[in-house]
C-alpha positions in Angstrom: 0.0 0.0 0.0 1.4 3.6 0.1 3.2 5.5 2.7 2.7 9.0 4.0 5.2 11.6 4.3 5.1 14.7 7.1 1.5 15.8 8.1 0.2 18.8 6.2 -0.4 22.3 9.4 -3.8 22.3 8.7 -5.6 19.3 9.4 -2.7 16.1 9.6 -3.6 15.6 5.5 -0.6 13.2 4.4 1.6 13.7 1.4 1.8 10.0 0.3 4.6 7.7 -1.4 5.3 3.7 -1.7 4.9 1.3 0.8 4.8 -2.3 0.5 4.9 -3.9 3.6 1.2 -4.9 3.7 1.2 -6.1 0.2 3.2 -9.1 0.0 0.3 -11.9 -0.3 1.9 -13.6 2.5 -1.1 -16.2 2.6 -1.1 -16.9 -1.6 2.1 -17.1 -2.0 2.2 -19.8 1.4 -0.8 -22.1 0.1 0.1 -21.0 -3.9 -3.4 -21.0 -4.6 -5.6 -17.6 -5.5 -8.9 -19.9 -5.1 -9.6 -17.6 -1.8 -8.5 -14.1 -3.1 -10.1 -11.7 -1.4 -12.5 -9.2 -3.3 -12.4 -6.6 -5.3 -14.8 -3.0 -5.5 -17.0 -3.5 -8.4 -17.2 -0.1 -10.7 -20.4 0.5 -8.9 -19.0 1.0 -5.9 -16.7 3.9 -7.1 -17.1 7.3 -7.0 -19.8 8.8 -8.8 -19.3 11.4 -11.5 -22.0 13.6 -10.1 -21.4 13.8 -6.9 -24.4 14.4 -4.8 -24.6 16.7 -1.6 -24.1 14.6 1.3 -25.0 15.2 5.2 -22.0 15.8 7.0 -21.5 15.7 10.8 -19.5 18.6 12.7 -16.1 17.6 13.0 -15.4 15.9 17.1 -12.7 17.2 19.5 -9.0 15.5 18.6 -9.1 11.9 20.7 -6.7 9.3 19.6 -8.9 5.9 18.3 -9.5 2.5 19.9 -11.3 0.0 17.8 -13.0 -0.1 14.0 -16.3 -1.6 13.4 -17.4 -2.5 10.0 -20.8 -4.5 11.2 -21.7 -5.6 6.9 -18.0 -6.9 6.8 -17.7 -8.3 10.0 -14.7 -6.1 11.3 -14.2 -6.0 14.6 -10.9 -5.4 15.7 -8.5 -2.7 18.1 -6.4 -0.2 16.6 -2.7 0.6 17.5 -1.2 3.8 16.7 0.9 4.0 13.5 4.3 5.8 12.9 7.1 6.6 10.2 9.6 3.9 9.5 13.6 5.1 9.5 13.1 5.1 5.7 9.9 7.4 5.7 7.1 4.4 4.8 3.7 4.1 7.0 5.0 1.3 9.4 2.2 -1.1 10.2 0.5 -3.6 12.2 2.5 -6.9 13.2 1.7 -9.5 10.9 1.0 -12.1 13.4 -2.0 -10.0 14.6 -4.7 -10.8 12.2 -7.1 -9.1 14.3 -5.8 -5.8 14.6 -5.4 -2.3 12.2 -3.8 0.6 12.8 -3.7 4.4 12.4 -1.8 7.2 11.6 -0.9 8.9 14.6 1.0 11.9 13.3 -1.9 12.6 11.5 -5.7 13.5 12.0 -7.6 11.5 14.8 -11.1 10.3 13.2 -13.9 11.9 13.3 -11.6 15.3 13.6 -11.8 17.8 10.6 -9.3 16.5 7.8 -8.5 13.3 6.4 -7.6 10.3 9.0 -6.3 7.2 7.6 -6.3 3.6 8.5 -4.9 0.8 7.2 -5.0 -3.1 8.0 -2.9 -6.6 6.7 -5.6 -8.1 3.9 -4.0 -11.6 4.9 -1.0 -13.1 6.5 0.8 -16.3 6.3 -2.3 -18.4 8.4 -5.2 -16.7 5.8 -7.5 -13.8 5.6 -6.1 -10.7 8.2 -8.3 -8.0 9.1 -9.6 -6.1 5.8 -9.8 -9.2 3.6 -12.8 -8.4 3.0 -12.6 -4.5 2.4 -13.3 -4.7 -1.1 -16.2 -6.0 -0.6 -17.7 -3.4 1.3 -21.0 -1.5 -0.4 -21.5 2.4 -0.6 -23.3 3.6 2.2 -22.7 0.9 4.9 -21.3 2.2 8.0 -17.8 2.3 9.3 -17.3 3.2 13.4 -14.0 3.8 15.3 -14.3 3.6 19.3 -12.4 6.7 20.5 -10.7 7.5 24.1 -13.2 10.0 24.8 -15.7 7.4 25.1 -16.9 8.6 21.8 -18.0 6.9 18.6 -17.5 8.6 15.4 -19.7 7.1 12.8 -18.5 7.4 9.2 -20.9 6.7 6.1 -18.8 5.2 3.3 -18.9 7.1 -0.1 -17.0 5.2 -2.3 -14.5 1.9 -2.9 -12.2 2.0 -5.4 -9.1 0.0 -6.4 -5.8 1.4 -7.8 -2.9 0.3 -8.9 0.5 1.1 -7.7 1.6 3.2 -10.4 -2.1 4.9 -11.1 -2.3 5.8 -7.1 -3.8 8.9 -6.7 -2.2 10.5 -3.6 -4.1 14.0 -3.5 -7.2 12.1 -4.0 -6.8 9.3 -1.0 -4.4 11.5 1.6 -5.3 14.9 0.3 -6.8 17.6 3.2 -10.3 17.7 3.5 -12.3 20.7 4.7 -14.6 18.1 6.6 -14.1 15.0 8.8 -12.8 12.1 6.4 -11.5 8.7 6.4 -9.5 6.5 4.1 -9.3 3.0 5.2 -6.6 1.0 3.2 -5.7 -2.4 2.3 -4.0 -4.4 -0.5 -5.6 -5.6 -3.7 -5.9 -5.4 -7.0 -3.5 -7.8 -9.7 -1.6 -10.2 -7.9 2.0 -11.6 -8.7 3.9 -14.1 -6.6 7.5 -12.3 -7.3 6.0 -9.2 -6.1 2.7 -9.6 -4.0 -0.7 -7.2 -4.5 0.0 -4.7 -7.4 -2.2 -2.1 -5.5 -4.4 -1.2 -3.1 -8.2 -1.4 -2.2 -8.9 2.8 -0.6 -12.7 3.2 1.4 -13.7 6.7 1.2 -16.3 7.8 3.6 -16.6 10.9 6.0 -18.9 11.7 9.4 -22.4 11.3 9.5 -22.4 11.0 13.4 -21.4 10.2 16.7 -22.3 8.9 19.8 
């Protein structure tokens, strides 16, 4: 998947280049099989052309996240603060933990005004990991991240879309945002065993809510 560079003053908005530790396919490239892939967004799923206006929640206080909930997925799993490898890339989750995502911590908290990103292993070397199953996630279903306020910031997801590595758009997924956003990132897309996932699976969706 790709990595972020230094937060942007405004909001935490990341400037974004390569990362790859998520992507290797640890789990097809152990059982050499792609018979349990994991899904892709369909076209429909994508952003529309004409965009329509959408309901937006007032942006929450900055409080750092616990836990994502994706209840139509079947995500359920804590969150661990992300930071900056020595050699600039998004570090990320152990791969032993199926069960657990992370976040950017240098960058906005969700549910805060900007763009706060998440990003989870698609599989490891045992099978599916926490966002196997990302790409199959629909427009409109609802994404919620437990936050240490006691809060819950509920996010309405906008769009699913697939890239690959070389057509990433990095303005478009870590861009700022003038309203509470979040991006929440696995691998996907064509798969290689030299080289692993030759992309990424991006869910766009912003606040609707909170409790």
């Amino acid at each position: 998947m790709r990595r972020p560079g230094k937060p942007a003053i405004a909001n935490g908005a990341i400037a974004a280049v390569t990362v790859t530790a998520l992507c290797s396919g640890a789990w097809l490239l152990s059982s050499g099989t792609r018979t349990h892939a994991p899904p892709q967004p369909s076209t429909g799923e994508a952003h529309a052309e004409a965009s329509v206006r959408q309901s937006t929640a007032p942006g929450l206080p900055p409080s750092p996240p616990d836990r994502i909930r994706i209840p139509s997925i079947r995500v359920n799993a804590p969150l661990m603060g992300l930071g900056l490898t020595r050699t600039g890339s998004l570090d990320v989750p152990p791969a032993a933990e199926k069960n657990l995502a992370g976040w950017y911590e240098d960058g906005t908290t969700p549910g805060e005004t900007g763009t706060a990103i998440v990003a989870g292993h698609v599989d490891n070397t045992d099978g599916p990991a926490v966002f196997y199953g990302l790409g199959a996630l629909r427009k409109g279903s609802t994404v919620e991240v437990d936050r240490r306020d006691g809060g819950v910031a509920l996010f309405t997801v906008d769009a699913v879309e697939v890239y690959g590595a070389k057509d990433f758009p990095d303005e478009k997924v870590y861009g700022a945002a003038r309203r509470p956003e979040l991006r929440v990132i696995t691998c996907g897309g064509g798969y290689s065993r030299t080289t692993g996932y030759q992309g990424n699976v991006v869910v766009f969706a912003h606040l609707t809510g909170s409790r």
